[in-house]
C-alpha positions in Angstrom: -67.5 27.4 -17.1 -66.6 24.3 -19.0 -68.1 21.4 -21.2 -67.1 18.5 -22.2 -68.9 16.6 -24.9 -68.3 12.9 -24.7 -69.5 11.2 -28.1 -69.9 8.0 -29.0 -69.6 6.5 -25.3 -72.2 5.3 -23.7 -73.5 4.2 -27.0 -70.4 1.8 -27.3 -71.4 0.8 -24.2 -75.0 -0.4 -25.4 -73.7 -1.5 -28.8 -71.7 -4.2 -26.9 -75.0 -4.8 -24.2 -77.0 -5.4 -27.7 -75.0 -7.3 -29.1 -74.9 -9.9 -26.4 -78.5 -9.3 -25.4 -79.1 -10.3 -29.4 -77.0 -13.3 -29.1 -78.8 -14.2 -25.7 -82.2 -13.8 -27.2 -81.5 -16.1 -30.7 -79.6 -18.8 -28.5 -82.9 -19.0 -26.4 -85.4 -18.8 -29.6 -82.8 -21.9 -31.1 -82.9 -23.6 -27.8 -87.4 -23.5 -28.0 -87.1 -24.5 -31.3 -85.2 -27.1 -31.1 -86.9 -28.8 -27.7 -90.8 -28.1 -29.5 -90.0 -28.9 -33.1 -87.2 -32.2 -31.6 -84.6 -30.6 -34.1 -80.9 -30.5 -33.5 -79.3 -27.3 -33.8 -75.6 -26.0 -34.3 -73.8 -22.7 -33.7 -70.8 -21.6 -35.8 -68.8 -18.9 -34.7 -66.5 -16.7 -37.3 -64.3 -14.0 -35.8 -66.8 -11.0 -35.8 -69.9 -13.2 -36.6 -72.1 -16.3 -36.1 -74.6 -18.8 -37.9 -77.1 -21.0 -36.9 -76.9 -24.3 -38.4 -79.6 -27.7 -38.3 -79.0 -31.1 -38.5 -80.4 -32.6 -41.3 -80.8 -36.6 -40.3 -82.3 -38.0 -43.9 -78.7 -36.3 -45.4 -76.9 -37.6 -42.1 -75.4 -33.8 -42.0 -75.7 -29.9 -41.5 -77.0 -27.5 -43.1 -78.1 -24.2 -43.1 -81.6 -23.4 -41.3 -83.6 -22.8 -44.9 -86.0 -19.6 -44.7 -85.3 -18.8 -41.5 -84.5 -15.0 -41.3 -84.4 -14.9 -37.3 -81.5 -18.0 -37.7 -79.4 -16.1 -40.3 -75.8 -15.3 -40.6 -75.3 -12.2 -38.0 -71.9 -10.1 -38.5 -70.6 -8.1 -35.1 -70.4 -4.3 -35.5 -66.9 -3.3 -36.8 -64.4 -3.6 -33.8 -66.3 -6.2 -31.7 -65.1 -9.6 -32.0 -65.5 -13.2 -30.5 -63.0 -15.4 -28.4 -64.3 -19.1 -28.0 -63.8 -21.1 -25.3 -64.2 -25.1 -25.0 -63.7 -26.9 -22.0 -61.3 -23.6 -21.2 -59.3 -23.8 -24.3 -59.3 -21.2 -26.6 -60.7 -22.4 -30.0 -59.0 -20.6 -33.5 -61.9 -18.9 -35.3 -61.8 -18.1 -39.2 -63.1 -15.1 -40.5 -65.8 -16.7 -42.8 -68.0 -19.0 -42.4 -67.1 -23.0 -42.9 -68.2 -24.5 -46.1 -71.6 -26.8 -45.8 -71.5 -29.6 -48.6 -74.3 -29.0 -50.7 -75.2 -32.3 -50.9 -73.9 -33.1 -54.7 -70.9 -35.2 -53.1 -72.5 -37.9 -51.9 -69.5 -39.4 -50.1 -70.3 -39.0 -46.0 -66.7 -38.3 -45.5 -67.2 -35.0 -47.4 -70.3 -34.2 -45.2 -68.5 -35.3 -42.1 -65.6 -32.3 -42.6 -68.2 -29.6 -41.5 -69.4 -29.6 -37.9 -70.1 -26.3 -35.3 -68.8 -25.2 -32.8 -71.6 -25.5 -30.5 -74.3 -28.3 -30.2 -78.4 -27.4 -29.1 -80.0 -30.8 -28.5 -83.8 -30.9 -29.1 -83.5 -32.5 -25.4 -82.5 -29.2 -23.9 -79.1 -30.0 -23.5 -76.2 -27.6 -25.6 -72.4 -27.5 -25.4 -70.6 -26.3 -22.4 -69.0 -22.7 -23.6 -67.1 -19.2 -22.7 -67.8 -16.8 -25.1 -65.9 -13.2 -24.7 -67.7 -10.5 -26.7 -64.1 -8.0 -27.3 -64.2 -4.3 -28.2 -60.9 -3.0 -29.3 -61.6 0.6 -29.3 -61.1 0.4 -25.4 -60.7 -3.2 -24.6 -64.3 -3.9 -23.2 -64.7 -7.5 -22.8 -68.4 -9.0 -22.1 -68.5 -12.6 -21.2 -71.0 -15.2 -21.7 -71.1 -18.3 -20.4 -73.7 -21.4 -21.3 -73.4 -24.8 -19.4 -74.7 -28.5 -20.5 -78.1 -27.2 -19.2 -78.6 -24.8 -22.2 -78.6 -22.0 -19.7 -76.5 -18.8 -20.6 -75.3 -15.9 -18.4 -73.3 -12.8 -18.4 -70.3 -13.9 -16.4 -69.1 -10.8 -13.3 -65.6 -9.6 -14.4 -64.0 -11.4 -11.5 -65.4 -14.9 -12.0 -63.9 -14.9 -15.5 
């Protein structure tokens, strides 16, 4: 008799589910916050990682959501990454996260330079998206896919 011990699969397999069930979960907790609390909300996207952002109207710009540990920076596991798509164009994605003025330059050109990717209105609405969660290991691709609605879904392989 034989056996054949397969490591490490299936729990690639959930890593990736995880990964976009976390992203599902914070995009939805963001999406509540914003539509109870009538703040605006923006989502950065880095390579292998992603931010939540507010807008911060008596500074006319953004800034990062202060003491919020549910709204932090979250970095993929090594070998996922993101592909972004807007209005089905692939946007270019840094690996670190854009710079947010501080506030100490006053000029509204220098606050103006920083914006996210992605928009959640406290009216409910967000940004039209495609996002591709990518495994390289074995080229496992997840796909989400949010409309003007703020509703998200996992996309079927064939509809992508």
């Amino acid at each position: 008799s034989t056996a054949i011990l397969s490591v490490g699969i299936l729990g690639d397999d959930r890593e990736l589910d995880t990964e976009v069930q976390r992203f599902m979960s914070l995009t939805g907790l963001a999406q509540d916050e914003a539509l109870m609390q009538g703040r605006e909300f923006g989502l950065e996207f880095m390579t292998s990682g992603y931010r939540f952002v507010e807008y911060d109207p008596l500074a006319a710009g953004w800034a990062e959501v202060p003491a919020d540990e549910t709204l932090r920076l979250r970095q993929l596991p090594e070998g996922v990454s993101f592909e972004l798509f807007l209005e089905d164009k692939r946007i270019r994605l840094d690996d670190d996260p854009g710079r947010i003025s501080d506030g100490s330059n006053s000029s509204s050109a220098s606050r103006q330079q920083y914006a996210p990717h992605l928009l959640i209105y406290s009216s409910g609405d967000a940004t039209p998206f495609e996002l591709h969660f990518n495994r390289a290991t074995d080229d496992a691709t997840l796909v989400l896919r949010g409309n003007a609605l703020g509703a998200v879904e996992i996309v079927a392989p064939d509809e992508v």
